[in-house]
TIRO-2110 file (N, C-alpha, C; in Angstrom, 1 decimal):
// TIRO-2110
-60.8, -22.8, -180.0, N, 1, A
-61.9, -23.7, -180.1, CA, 1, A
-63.1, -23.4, -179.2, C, 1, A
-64.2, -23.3, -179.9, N, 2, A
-65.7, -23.3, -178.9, CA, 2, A
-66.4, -24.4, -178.1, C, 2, A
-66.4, -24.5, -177.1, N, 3, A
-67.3, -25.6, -176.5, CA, 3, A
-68.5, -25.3, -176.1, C, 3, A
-69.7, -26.2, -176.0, N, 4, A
-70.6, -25.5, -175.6, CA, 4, A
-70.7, -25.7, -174.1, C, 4, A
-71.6, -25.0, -173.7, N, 5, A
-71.9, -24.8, -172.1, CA, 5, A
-73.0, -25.3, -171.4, C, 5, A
-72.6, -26.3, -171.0, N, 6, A
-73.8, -27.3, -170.0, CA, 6, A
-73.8, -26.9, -168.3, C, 6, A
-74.7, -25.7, -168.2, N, 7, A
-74.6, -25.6, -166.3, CA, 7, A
-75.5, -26.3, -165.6, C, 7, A
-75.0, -26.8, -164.8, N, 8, A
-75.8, -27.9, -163.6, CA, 8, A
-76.4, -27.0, -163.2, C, 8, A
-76.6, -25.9, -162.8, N, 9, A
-77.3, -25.5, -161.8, CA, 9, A
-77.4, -23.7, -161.7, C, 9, A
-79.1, -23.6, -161.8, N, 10, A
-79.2, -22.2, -161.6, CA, 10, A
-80.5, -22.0, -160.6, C, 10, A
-80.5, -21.3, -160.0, N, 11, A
-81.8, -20.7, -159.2, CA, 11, A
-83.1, -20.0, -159.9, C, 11, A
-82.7, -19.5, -161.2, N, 12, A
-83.5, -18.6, -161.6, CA, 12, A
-84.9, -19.1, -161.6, C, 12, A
-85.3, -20.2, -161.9, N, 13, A
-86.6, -20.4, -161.8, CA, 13, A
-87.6, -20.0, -160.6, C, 13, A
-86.9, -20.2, -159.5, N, 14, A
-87.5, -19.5, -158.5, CA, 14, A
-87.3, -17.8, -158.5, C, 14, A
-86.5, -17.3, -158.8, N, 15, A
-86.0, -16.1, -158.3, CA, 15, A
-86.9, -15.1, -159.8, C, 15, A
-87.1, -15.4, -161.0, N, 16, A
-88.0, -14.6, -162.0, CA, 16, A
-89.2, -14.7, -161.8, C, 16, A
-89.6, -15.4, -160.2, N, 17, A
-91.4, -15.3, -159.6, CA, 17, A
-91.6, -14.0, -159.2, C, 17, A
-92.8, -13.4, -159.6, N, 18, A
-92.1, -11.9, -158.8, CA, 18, A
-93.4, -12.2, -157.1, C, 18, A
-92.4, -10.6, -156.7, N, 19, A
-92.7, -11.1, -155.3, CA, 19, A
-94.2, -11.5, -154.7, C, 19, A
-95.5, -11.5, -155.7, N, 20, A
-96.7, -12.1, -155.5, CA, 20, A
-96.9, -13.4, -155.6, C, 20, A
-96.3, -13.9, -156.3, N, 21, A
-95.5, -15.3, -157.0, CA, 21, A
-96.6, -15.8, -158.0, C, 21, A
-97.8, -14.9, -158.6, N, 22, A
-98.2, -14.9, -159.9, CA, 22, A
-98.1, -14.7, -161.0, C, 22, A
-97.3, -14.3, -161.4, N, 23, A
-96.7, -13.8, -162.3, CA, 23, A
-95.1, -14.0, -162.7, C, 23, A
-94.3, -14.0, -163.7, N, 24, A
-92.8, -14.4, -163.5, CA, 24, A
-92.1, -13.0, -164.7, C, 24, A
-91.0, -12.8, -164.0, N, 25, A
-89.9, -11.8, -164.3, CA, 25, A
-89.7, -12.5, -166.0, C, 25, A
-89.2, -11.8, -166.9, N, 26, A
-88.9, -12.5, -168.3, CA, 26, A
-87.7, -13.2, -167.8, C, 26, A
-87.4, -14.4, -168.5, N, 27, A
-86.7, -15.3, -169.0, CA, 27, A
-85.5, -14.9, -170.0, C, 27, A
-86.1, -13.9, -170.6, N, 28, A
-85.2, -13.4, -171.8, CA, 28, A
-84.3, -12.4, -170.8, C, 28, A
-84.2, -11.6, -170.3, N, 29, A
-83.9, -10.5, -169.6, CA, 29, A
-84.3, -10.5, -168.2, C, 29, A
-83.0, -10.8, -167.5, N, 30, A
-83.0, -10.5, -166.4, CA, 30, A
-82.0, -10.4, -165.5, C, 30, A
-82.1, -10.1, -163.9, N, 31, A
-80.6, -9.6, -163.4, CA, 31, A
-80.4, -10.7, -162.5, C, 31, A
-80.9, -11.3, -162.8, N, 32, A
-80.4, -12.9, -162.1, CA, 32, A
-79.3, -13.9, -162.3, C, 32, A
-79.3, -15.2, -162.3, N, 33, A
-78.2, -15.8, -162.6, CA, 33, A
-78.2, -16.1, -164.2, C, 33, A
-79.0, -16.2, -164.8, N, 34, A
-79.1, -15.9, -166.3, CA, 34, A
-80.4, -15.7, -166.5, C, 34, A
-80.1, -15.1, -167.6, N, 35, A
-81.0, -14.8, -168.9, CA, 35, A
-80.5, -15.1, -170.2, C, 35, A
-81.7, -15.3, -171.3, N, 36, A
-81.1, -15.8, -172.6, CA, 36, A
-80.7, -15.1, -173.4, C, 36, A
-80.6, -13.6, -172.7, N, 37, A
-79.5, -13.1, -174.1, CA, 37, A
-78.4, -13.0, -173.6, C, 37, A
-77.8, -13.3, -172.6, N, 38, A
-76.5, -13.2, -171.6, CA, 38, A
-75.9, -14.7, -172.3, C, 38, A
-77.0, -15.9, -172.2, N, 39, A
-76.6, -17.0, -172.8, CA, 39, A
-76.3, -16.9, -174.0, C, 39, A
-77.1, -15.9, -174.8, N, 40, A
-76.9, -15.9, -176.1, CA, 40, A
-75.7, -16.1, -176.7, C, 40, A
-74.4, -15.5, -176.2, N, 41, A
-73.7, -14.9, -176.1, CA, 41, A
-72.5, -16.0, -176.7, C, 41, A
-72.9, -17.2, -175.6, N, 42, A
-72.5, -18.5, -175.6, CA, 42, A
-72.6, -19.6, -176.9, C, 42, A
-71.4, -20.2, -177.2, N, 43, A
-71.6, -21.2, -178.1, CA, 43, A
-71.8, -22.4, -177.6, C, 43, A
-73.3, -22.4, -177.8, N, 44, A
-74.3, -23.2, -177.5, CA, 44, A
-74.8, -23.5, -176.2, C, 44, A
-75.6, -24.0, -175.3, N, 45, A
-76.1, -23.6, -174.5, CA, 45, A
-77.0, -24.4, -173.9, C, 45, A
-76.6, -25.7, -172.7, N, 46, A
-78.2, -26.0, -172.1, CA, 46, A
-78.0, -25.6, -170.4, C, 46, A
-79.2, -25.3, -169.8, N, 47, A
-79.4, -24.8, -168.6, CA, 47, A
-79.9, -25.7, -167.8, C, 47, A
-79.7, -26.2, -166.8, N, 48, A
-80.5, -27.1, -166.0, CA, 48, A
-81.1, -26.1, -164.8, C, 48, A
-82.7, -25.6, -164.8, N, 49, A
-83.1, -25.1, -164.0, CA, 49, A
-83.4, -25.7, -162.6, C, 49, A
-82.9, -25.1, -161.4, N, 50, A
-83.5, -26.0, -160.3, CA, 50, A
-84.4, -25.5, -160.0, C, 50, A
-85.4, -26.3, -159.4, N, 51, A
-87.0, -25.9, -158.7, CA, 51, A
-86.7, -26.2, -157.1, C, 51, A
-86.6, -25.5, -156.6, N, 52, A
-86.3, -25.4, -155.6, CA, 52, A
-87.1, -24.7, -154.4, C, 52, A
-87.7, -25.7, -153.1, N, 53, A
-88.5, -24.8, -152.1, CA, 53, A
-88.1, -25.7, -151.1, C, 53, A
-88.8, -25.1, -149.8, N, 54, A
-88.2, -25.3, -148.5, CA, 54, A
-89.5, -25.3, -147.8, C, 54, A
-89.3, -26.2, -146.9, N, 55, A
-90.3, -26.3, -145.8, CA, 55, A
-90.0, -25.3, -144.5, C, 55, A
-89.1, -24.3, -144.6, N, 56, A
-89.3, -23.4, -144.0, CA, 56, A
-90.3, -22.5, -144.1, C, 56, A
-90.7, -22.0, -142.4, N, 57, A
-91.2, -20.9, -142.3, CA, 57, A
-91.5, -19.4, -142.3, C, 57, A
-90.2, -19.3, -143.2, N, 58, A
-89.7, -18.0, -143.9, CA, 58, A
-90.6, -18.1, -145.2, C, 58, A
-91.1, -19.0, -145.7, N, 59, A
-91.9, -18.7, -147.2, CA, 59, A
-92.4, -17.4, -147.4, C, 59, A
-92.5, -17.1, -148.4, N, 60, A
-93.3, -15.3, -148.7, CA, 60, A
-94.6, -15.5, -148.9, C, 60, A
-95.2, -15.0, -148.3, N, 61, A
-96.6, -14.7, -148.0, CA, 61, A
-96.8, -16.1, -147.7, C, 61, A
-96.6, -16.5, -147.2, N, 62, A
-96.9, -18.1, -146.2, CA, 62, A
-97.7, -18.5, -147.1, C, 62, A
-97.1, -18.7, -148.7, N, 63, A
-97.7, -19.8, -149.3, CA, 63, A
-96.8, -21.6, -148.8, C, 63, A
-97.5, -22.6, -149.6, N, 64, A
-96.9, -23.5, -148.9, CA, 64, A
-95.9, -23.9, -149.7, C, 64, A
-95.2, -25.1, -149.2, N, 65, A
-94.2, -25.3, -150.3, CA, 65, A
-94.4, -25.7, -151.9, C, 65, A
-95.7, -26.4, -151.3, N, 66, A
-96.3, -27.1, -152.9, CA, 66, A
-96.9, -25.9, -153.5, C, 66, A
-97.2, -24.6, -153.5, N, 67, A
-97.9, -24.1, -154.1, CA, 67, A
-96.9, -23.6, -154.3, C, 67, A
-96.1, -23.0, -154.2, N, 68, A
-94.2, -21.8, -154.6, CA, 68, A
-93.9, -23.3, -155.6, C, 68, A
-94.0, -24.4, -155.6, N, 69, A
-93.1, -25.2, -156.4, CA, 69, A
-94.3, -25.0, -157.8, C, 69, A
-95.4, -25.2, -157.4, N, 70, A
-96.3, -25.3, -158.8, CA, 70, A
-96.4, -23.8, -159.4, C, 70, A
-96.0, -22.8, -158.6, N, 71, A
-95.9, -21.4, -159.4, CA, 71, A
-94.3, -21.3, -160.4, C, 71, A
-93.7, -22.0, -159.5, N, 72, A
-92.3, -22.1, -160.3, CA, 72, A
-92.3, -23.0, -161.5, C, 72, A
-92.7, -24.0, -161.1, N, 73, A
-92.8, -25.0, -162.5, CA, 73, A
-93.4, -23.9, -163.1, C, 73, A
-94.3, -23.5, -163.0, N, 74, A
-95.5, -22.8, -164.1, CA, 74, A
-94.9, -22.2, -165.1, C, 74, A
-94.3, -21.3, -163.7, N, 75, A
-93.0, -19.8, -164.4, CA, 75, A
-92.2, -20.0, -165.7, C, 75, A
-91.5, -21.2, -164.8, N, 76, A
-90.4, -21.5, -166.0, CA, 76, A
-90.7, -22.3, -167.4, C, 76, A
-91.5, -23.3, -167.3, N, 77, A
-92.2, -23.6, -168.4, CA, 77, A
-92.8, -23.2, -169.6, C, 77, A
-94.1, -21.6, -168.5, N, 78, A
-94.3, -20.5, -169.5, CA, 78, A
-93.0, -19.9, -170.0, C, 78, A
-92.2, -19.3, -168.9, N, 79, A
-91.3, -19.0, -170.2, CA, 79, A
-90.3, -20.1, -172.0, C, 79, A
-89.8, -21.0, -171.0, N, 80, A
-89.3, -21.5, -172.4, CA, 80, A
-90.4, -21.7, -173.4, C, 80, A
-91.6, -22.0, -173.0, N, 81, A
-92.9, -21.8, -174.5, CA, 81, A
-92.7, -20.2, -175.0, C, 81, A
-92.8, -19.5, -174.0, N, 82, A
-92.4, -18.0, -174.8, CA, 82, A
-91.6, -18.2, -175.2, C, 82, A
-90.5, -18.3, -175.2, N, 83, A
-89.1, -18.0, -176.1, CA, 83, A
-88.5, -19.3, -176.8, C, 83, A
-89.6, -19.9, -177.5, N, 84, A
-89.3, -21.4, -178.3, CA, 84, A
-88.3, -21.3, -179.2, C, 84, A
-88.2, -19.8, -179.7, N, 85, A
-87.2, -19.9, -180.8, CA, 85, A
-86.3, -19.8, -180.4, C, 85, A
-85.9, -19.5, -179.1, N, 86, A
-84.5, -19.0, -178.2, CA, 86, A
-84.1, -20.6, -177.6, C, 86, A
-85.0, -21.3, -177.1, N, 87, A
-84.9, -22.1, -176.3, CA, 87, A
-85.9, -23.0, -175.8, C, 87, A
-85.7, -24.1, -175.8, N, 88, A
-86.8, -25.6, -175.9, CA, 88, A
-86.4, -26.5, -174.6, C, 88, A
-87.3, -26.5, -174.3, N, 89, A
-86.7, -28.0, -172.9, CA, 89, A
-86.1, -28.9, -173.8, C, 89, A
-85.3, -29.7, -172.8, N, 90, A
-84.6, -30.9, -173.3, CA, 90, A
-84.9, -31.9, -172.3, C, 90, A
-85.6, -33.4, -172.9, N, 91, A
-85.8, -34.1, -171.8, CA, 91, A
-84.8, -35.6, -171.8, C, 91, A
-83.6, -35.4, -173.0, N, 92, A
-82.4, -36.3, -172.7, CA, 92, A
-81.4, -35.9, -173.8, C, 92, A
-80.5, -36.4, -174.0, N, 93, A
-79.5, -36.2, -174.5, CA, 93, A
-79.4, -35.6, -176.1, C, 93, A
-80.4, -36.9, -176.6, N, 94, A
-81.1, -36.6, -177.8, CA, 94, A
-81.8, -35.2, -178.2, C, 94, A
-82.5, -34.4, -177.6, N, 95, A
-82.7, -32.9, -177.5, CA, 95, A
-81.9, -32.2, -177.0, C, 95, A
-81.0, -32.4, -176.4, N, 96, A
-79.9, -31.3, -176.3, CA, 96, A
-79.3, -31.2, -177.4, C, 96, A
-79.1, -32.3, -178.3, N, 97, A
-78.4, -32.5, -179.6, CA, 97, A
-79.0, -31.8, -181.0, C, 97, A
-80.5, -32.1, -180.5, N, 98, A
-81.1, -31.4, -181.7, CA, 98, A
-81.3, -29.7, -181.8, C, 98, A
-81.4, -29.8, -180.2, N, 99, A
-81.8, -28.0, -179.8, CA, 99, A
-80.4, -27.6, -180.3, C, 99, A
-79.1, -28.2, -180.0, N, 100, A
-77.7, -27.5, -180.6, CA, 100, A
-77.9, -27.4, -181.9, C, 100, A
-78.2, -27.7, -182.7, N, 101, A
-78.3, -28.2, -184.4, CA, 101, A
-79.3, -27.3, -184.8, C, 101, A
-80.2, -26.8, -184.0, N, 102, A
-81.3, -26.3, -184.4, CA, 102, A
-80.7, -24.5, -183.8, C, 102, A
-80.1, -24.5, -183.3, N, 103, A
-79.5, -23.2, -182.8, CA, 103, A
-80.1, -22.8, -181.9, C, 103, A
-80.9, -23.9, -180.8, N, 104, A
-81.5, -23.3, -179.9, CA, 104, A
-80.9, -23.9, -178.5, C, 104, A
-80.8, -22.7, -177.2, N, 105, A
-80.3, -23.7, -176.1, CA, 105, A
-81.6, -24.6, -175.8, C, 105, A
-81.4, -25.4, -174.6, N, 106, A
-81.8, -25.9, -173.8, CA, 106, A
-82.4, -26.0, -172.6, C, 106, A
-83.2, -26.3, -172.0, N, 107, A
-83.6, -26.0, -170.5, CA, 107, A
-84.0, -27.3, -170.1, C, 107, A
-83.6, -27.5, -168.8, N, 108, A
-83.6, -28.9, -168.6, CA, 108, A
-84.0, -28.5, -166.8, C, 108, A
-85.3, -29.3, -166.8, N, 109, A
-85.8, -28.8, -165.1, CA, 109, A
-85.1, -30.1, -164.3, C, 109, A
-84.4, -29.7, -163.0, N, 110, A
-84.2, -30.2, -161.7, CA, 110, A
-84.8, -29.9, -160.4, C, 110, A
-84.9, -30.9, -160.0, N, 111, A
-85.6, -30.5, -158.4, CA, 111, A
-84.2, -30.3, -157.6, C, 111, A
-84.5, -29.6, -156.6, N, 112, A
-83.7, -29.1, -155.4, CA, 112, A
-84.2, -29.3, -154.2, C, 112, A
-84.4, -30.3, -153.2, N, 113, A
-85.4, -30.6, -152.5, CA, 113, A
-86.5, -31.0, -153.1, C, 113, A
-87.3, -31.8, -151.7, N, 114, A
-88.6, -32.4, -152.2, CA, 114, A
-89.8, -32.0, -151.5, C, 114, A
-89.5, -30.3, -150.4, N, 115, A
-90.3, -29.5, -149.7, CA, 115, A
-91.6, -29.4, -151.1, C, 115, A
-91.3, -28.9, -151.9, N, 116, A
-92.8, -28.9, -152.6, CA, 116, A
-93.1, -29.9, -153.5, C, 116, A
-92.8, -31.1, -153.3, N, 117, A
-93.5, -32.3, -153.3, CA, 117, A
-94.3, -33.1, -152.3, C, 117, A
-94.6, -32.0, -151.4, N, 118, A
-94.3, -33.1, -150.1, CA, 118, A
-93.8, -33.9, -149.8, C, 118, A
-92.9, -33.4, -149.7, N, 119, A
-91.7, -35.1, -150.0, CA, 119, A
-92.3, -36.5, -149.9, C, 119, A
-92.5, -36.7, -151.3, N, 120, A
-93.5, -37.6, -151.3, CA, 120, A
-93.2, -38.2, -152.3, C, 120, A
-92.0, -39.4, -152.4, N, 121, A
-91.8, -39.9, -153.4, CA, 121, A
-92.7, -41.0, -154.6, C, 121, A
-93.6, -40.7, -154.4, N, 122, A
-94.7, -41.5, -155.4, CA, 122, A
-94.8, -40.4, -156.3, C, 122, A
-94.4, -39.3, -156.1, N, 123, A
-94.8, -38.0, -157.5, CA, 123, A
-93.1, -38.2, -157.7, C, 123, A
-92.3, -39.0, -157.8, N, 124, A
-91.3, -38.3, -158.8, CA, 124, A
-91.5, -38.7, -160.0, C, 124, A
-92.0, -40.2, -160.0, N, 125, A
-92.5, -40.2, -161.5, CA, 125, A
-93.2, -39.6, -162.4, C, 125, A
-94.3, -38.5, -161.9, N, 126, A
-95.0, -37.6, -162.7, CA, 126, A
-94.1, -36.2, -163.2, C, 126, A
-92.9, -36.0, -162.1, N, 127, A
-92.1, -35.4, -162.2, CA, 127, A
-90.8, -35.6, -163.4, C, 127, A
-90.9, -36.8, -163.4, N, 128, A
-89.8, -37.4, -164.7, CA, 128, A
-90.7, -36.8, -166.0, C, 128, A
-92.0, -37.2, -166.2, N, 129, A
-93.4, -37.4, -167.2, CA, 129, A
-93.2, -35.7, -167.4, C, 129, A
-92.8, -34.6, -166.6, N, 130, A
-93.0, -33.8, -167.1, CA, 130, A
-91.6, -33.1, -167.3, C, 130, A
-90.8, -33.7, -167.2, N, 131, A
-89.3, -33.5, -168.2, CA, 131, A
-88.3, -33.3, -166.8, C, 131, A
-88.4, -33.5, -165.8, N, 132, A
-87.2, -32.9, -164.5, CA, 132, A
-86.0, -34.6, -164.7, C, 132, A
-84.7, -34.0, -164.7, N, 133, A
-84.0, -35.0, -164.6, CA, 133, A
-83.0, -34.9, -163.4, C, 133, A
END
C-alpha cells in the first residue's frame, strides 16, 4: 500500500537563494533537501517549507534579517508559480486534498523564527493572509 508523504519540515527555501540572495537555485532540481523531481517519485506529496532567518551576525553579506526573509518568501513563491503543474501552495487541508486529486504536490510555507519579522507579532496575521501555517 502507498501512502502519501506530508514532511514537516525542510530548509530549502532558504538554501535555493543563491549566494547574492537575488535570485533562487530551481525548485525543480536541486542538491538540497528536496526537489520536485526527487518528490516526484513519491505517492503524493505535500512539503511544508520553513522560512527561516536569524538575527545573527553571521548573515551573508550583512543583509538584515527582514530582507533574507522577503528574498526567501520571494524565492519560494516564484518557484511554486513556476512549476504550477508540478506543485501549488496549499493554504489548509482542503488544498492538499485537491492538489492530491489533481496530481499535484503541495507547498505549504512555515516560519522558523521571527528574526525576519522583526519579531513583531502584529505581522503574523499578514503572514497567515499570505498562506504560512
Amino acid at each position: 500500500m502507498k501512502f502519501p508523504v506530508f514532511d514537516l519540515h525542510c530548509d530549502t527555501a532558504f538554501a535555493i537563494l543563491n549566494s547574492d540572495f537575488d535570485d533562487t537555485v530551481s525548485l525543480r532540481k536541486n542538491p538540497y533537501h528536496i526537489d520536485l523531481e526527487r518528490a516526484g517519485e513519491l505517492p503524493g506529496y505535500a512539503q511544508c517549507f520553513a522560512c527561516f532567518t536569524s538575527d545573527s551576525e553571521t548573515l551573508p553579506l550583512k543583509l538584515s534579517p527582514e530582507a533574507i526573509f522577503t528574498r526567501e518568501l520571494a524565492g519560494i513563491l516564484g518557484q511554486i508559480r513556476k512549476n504550477y503543474e508540478i506543485i501549488s501552495q496549499a493554504f489548509n487541508a482542503e488544498d492538499v486534498e485537491s492538489n492530491l486529486s489533481a496530481g499535484r504536490m503541495s507547498g505549504i510555507l512555515t516560519l522558523e523564527g521571527t528574526a525576519g519579522i522583526g519579531f513583531d507579532p502584529e505581522l503574523l496575521q499578514a503572514l497567515y493572509e499570505h498562506g504560512f501555517r
